[in-house]
C-alpha positions as CSV (number, residue, x, y, z in Angstrom):
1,X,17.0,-76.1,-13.1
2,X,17.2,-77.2,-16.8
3,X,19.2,-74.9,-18.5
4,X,18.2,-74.3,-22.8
5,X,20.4,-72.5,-25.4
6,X,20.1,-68.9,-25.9
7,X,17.6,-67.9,-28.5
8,X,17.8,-64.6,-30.1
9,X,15.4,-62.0,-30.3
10,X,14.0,-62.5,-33.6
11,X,13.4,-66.0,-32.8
12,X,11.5,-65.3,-29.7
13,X,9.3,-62.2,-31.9
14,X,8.4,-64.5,-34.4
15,X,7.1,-67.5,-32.0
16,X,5.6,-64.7,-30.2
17,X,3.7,-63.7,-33.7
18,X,3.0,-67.3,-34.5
19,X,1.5,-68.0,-30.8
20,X,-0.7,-65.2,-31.0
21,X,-1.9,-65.7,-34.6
22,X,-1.1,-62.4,-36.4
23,X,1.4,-64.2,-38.7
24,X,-0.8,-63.1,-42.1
25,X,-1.1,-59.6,-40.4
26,X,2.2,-59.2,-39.8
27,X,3.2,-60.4,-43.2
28,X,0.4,-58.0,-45.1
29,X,2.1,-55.0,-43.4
30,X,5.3,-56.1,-44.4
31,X,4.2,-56.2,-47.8
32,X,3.1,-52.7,-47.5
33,X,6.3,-51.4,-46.5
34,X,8.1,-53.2,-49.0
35,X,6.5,-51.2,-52.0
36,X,8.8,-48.4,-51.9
37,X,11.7,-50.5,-52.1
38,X,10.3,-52.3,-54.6
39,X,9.2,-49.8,-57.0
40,X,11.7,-47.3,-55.9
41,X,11.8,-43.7,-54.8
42,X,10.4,-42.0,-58.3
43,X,6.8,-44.0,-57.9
44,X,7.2,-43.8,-54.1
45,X,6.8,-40.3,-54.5
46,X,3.8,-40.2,-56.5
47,X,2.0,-42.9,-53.7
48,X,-0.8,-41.5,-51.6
49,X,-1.8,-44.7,-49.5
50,X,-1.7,-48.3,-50.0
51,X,-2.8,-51.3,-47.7
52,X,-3.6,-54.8,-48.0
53,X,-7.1,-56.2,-47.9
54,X,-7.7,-60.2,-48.1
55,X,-4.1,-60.9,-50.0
56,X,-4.9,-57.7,-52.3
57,X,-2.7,-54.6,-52.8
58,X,-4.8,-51.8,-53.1
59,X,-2.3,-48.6,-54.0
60,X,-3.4,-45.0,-54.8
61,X,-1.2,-43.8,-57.1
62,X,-1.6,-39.5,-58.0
63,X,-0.5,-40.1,-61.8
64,X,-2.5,-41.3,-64.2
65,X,0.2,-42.1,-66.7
66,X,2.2,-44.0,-64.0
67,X,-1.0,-45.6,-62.8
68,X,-0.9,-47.2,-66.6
69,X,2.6,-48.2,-66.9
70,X,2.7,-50.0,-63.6
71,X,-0.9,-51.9,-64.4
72,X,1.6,-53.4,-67.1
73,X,3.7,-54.6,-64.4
74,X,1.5,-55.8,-62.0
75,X,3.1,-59.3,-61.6
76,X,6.6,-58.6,-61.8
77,X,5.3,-56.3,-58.7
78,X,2.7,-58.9,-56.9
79,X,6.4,-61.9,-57.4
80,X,9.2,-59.7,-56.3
81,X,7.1,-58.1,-53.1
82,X,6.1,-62.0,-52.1
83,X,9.9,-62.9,-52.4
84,X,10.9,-60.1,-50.5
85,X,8.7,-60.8,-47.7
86,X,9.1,-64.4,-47.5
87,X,5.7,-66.2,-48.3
88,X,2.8,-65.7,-50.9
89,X,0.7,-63.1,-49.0
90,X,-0.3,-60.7,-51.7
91,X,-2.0,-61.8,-54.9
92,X,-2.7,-59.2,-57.0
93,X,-2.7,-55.2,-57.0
94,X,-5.1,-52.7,-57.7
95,X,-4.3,-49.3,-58.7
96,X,-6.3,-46.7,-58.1
């Protein structure tokens, strides 16, 4: 019997995600879960729902005056959730 380095278990989850082709999914709902480090816990709070749909952010945000000021920031938003993820998966955001 062959025996093969030890891999660890992120290793083996991420070939398991690759093998099975849910990669982009995987990386959209990462995305998602890193808006509320990104924009912090003040906005956070004022976030209904958000999901990704085709490399789009869609957020609903309950403030209409913050739903102005972060449309002004939209690409600071779209570069530093893509870096914290790892990949280009979102490509803009809509704020509802």
């Amino acid at each position: 019997m062959k025996r093969t380095e030890p891999k660890s278990i992120a290793t083996i989850i991420d070939e398991a995600i690759q093998a099975s082709g849910m990669a982009d999914t995987v990386a959209e709902q990462r995305a998602c879960y890193c808006w509320s480090e990104v924009v912090g816990p003040g906005v956070n709070r004022y976030t209904m729902r958000r999901y990704v749909d085709h490399g789009v952010l869609h957020v609903y945000i309950t403030s209409a005056t913050l739903k102005n000021e972060l449309s002004f920031m939209r690409s600071n938003i779209v570069g530093h959730i893509n870096r914290l993820v790892g990949r280009d998966v979102i490509t803009s955001i809509v704020i509802h």
